[in-house]
VMD Tcl script that draws the C-alpha trace (Angstrom):
set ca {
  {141.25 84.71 95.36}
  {141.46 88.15 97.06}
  {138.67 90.34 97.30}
  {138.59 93.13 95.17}
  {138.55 96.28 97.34}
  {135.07 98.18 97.42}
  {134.68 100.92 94.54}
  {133.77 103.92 96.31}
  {135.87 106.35 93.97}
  {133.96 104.70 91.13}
  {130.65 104.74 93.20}
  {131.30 108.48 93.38}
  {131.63 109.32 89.95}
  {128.16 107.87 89.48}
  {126.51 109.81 92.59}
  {128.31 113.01 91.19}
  {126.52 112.66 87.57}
  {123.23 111.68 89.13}
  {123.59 114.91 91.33}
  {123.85 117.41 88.29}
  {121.38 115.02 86.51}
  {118.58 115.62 89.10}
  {119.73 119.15 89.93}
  {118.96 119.58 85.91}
  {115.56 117.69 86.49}
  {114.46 120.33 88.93}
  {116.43 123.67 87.63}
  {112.76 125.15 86.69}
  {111.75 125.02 90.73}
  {114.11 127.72 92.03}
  {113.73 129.81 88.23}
  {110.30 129.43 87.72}
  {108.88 133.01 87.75}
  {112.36 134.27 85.61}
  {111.18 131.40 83.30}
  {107.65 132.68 82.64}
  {108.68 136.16 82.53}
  {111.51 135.31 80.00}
  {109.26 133.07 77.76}
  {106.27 135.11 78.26}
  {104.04 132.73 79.98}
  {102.33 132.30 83.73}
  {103.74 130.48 86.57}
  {101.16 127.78 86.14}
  {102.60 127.06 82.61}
  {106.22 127.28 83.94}
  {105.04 124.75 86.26}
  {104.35 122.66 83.82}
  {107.77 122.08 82.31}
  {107.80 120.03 85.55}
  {104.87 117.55 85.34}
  {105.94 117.35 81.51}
  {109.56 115.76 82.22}
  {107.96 113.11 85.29}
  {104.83 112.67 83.06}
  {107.87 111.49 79.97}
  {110.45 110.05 82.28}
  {107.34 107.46 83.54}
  {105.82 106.81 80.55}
  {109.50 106.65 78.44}
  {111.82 104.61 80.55}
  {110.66 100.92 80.33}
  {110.39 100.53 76.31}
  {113.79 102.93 75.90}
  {115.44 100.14 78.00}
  {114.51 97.65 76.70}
  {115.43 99.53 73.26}
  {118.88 100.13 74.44}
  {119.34 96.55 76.20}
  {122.39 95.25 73.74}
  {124.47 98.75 73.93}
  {127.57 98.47 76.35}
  {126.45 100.47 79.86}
  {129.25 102.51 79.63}
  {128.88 104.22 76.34}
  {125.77 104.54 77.14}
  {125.63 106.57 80.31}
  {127.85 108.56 78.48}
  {125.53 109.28 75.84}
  {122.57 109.48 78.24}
  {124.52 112.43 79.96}
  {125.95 113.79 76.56}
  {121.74 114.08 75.38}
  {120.38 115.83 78.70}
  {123.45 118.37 78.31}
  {122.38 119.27 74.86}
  {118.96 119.15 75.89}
  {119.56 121.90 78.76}
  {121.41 123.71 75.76}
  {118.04 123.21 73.92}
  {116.31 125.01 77.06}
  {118.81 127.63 77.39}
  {118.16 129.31 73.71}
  {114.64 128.69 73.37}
  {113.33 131.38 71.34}
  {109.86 130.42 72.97}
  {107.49 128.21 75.70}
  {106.97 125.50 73.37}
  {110.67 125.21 72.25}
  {111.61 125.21 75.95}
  {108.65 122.42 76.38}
  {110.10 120.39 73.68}
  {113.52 120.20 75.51}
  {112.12 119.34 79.08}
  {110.15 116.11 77.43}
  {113.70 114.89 75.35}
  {115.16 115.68 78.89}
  {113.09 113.32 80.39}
  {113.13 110.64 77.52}
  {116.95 110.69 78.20}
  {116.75 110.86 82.02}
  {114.76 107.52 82.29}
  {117.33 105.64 80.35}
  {120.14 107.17 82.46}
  {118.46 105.95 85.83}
  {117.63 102.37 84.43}
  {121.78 102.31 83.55}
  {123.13 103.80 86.60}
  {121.77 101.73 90.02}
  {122.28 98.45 87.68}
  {125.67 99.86 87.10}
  {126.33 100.92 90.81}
  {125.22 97.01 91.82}
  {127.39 95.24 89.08}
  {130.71 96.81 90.46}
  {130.30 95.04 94.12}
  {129.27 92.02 96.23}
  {125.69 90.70 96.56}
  {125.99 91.74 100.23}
  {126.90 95.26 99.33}
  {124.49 95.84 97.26}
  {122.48 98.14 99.29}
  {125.28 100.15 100.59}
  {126.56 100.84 96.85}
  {123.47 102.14 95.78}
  {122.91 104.48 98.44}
  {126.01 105.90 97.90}
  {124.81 106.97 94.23}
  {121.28 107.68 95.40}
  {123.48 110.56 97.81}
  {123.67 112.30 94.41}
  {120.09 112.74 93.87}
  {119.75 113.41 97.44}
  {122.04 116.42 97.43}
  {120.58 117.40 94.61}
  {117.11 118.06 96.55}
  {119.68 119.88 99.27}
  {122.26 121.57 97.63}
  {121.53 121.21 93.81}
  {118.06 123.20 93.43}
  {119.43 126.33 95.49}
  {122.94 125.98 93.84}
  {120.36 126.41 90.33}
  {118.39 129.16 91.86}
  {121.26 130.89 93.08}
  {122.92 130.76 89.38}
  {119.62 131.87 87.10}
  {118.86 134.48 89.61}
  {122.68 135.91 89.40}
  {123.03 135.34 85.39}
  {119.90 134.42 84.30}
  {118.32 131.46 83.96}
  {118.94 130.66 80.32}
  {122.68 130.34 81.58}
  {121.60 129.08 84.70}
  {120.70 125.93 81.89}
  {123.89 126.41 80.32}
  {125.76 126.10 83.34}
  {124.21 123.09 84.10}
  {124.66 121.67 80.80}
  {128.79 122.18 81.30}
  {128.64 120.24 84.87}
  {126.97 117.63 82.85}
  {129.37 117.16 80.27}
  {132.23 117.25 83.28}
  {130.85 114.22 84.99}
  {130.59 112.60 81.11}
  {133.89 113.07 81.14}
  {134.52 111.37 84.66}
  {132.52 108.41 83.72}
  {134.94 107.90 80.38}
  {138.24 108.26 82.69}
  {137.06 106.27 85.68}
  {133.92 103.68 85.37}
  {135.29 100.37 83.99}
  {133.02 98.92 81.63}
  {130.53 96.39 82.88}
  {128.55 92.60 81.39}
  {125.19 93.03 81.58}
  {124.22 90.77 79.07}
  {123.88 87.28 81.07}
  {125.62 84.45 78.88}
  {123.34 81.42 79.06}
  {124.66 77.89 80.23}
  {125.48 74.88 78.59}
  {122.20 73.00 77.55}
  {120.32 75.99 79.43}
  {116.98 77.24 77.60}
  {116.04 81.00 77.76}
  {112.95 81.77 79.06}
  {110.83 84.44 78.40}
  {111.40 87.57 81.15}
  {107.50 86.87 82.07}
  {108.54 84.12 83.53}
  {111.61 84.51 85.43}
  {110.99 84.11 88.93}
  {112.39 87.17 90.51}
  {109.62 89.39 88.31}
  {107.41 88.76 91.34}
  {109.86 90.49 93.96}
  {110.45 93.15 91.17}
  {106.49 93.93 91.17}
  {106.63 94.24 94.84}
  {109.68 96.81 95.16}
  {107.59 98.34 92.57}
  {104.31 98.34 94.31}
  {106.17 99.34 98.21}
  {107.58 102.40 95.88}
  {103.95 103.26 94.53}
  {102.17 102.92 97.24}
  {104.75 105.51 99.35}
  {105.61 107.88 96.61}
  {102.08 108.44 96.37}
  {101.95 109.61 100.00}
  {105.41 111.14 100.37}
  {104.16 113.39 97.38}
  {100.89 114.51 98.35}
  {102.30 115.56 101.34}
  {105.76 117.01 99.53}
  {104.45 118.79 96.86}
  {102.45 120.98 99.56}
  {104.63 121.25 102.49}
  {105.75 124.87 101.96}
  {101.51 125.90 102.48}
  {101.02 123.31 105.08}
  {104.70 124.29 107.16}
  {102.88 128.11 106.95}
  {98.85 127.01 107.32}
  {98.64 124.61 109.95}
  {102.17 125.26 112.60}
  {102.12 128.80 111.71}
  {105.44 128.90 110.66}
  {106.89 132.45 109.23}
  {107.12 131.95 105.38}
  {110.89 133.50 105.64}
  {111.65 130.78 107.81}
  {110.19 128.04 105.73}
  {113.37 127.89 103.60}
  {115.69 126.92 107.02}
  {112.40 124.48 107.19}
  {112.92 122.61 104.33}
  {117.06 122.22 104.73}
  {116.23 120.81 108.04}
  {114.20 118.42 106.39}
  {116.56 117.73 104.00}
  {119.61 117.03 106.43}
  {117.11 114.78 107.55}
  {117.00 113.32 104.38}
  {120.58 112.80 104.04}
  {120.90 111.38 107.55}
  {118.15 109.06 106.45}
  {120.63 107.94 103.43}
  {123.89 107.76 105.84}
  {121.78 105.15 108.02}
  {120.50 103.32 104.88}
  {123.94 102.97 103.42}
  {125.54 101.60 107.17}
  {123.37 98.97 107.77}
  {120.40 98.44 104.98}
  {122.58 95.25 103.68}
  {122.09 93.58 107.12}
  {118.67 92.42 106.66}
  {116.97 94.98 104.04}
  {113.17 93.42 104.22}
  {112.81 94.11 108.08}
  {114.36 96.98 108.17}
  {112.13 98.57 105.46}
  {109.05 96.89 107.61}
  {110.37 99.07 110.66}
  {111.06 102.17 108.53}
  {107.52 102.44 106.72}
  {106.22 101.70 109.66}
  {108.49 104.80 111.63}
  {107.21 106.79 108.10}
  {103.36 105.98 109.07}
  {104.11 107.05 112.61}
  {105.65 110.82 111.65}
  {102.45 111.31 109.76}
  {100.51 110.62 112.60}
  {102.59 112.81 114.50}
  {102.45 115.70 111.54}
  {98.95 115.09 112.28}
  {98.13 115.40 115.81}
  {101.34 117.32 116.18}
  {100.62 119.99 112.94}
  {99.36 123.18 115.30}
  {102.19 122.89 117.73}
  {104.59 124.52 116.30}
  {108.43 122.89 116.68}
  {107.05 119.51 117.98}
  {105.57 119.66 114.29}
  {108.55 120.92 112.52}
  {110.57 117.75 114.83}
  {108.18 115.63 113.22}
  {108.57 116.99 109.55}
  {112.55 115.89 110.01}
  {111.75 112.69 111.52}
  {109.81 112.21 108.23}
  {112.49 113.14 105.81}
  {115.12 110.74 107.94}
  {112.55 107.22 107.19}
  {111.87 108.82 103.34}
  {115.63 108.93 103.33}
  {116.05 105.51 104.30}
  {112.82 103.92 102.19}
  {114.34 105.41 98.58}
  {117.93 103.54 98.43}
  {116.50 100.72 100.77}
  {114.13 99.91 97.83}
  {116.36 100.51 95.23}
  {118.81 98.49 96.80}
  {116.25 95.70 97.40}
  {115.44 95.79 93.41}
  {119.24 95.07 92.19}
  {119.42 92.46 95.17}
  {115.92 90.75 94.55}
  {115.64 91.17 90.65}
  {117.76 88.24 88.52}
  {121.02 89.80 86.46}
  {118.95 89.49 83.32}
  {116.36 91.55 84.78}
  {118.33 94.22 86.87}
  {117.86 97.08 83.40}
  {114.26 96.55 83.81}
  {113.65 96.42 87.61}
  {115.50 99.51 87.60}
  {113.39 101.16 84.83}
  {110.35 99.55 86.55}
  {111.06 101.46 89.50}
  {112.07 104.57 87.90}
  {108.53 104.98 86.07}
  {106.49 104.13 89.31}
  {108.93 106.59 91.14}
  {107.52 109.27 88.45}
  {104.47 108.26 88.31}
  {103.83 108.67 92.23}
  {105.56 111.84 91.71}
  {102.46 112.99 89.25}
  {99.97 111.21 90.75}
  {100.95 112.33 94.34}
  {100.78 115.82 93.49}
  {97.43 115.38 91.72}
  {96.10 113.72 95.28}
  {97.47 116.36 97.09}
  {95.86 118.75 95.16}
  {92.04 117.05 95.44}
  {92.72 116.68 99.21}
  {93.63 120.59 99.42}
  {90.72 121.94 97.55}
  {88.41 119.49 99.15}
  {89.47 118.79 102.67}
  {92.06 121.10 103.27}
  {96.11 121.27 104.53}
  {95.40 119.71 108.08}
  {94.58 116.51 106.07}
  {97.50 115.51 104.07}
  {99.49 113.70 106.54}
  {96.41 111.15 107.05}
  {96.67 110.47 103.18}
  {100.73 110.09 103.95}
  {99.85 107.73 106.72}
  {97.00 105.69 104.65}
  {99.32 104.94 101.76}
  {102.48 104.40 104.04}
  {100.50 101.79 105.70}
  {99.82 99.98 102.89}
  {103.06 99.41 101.66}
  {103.99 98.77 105.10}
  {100.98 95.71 105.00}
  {103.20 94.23 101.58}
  {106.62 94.02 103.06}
  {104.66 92.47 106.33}
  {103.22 89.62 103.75}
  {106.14 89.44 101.77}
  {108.93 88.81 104.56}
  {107.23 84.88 105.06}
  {107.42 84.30 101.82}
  {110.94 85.39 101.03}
  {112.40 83.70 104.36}
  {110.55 80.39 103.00}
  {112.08 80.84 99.82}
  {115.46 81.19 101.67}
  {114.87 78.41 103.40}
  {113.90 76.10 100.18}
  {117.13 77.21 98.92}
  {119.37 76.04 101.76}
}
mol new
graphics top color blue
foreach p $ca { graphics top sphere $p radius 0.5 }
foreach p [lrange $ca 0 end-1] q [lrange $ca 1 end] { graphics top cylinder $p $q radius 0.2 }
display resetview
């Protein structure tokens, strides 16, 4: 039987619709002061139009999955992308705050349904082995999202407005719907049990283990990838004394970093994923310490912010990846929902760390918390790798 050649227009389609997904997701970043001018509210409240979506996308995503389990992935990406466009049309006429509120939080009840489709979808269209390369390729989306994406949304509200700024976004949306109906061939997810085969609860299949600890590796270094995130822009300017007009060229550094992270991830993460996440967290833990000892010295700090943003790129599609390897078909949906409310979560709760370390330490101490939490995740995949190779081994 020849082997199907590897999907990479279809695996582009995908990356495109999670870019304008996540670019959408973080629209209010680059427009937040036009926001709270335009709806008559302060900066803090703007801000929260953030923190709403995460807080809704992790507390939404699991039961919405498992709500939506029998509908045909297909249809219902398209309907996932076909709700957050209307939703940004929601934002874009707001007469008021809470209207615009009320949009962000059906945003993010759609957005977690749409990530719990599309890395399941990504890993159904290839090999086993290639896994891990195909969904890095549609995690690029959400990475060029963080590079290109939030600018391309600042540049937009600030030259139109950002009420068409939403509107904009909202028509990219629908374009990539559109993509998905033309180009992604529909996919089985429902697993058809064998002859004389009994189904068993999903408590008790036995890749729900490995799916709690992708789960607990993303926790653990969301939490200090985000208490160090959320306040780089005050750390880059506190503690290396960088200009704030330079911070910008700063943070594009550190996310061509992040990208080159993803290229490495994509080239050889299928090889053997576990170790190479071991030596990644591990090369995360070690930029901290460098942002650190490093953080008054200027560019040797600023070398060691990029170095950082290379490992994060590798640790987000590496563990994705490992969840759509590791998890059972039956359980890929909720591994990848699993993963997309701890992502969130981490998101919130990393920012809220950040914040208690700022007020009550100070900037210089952030990339010790980034270093503590990296550890620790680095300490699971250390006691995992035994186990899995014995399991390997049992199999053979």
């Amino acid at each position: 039987m020849p082997r199907q050649p590897f999907p990479t227009p279809q695996l582009l389609v995908i990356a495109g619709a999670t870019f304008v997904c996540v670019s959408s997701e973080f629209l209010p970043t680059g427009i937040l002061p036009d926001i709270a001018v335009g709806v008559g509210v302060t900066e803090a409240q703007a801000g929260l139009l953030i923190s709403a979506f995460a807080f809704t996308v992790a507390l939404s995503t699991i039961p919405l999955t498992r709500l939506t389990q029998r509908f045909p992935r297909k249809w219902l990406m398209v309907a996932t992308l076909g709700g957050f466009a209307l939703t940004n049309v929601v934002c874009a006429i707001a007469p008021d705050y809470w209207t615009l509120f009320a949009g962000r939080v059906l945003g993010g009840l759609v957005h977690g349904v749409f990530w719990a489709v599309t890395t399941p979808y990504a890993a159904r269209l290839v090999r086993s082995n290639q896994v891990v390369r195909a969904t890095s390729i549609t995690a690029a989306g959400g990475r060029l999202a963080f590079i290109l994406g939030v600018p391309m949304g600042a540049a937009i509200g600030h030259a139109v407005g950002w009420r068409l700024s939403f509107l904009v976004m909202a028509g990219l949306i629908v374009l990539f719907a559109l993509l998905v109906v033309l180009f992604l061939p529909p996919v089985e997810h429902r697993v058809t049990l064998r002859t004389g085969e009994i189904p068993i609860p999903a408590r008790r299949d036995p890749t729900l283990r490995a799916i709690l600890i992708v789960c607990a590796i993303v926790a653990l270094t969301g939490l200090g990838q985000n208490a160090m995130s959320t306040y780089i822009a005050p750390w880059l300017i506190a503690i290396p004394a960088i200009d704030p007009g330079q911070v910008a060229s700063i943070l594009l550094l550190g996310g061509i970093g992040g990208a080159i992270g993803l290229v490495i991830a994509t080239l050889v993460g299928d090889r053997d994923p576990h170790r190479f996440l071991l030596v990644t967290l591990i090369g995360l833990a070690l930029t901290g310490v460098a942002m650190g000892l490093l953080g008054t010295s200027g560019w040797p700090a600023i070398l060691a912010y990029v170095l950082w943003n290379v490992a994060f790129g590798i640790v987000a599609p590496l563990t994705q990846g490992l969840m759509m390897r590791e998890a059972s078909p039956r359980l890929r949906d909720f591994g990848a929902a699993a993963l997309t409310t701890c992502f969130n979560a981490a998101t919130a709760a990393g920012a809220l760390t950040g914040a208690f370390v700022v007020s009550g330490l100070g900037l210089g101490w952030l990339p010790g918390f980034l270093v503590v939490f990296t550890t620790l995740a680095a300490i699971v995949v250390t006691i995992e790798i035994p186990r899995r190779r014995a399991a390997g081994a049992g199999r053979a």
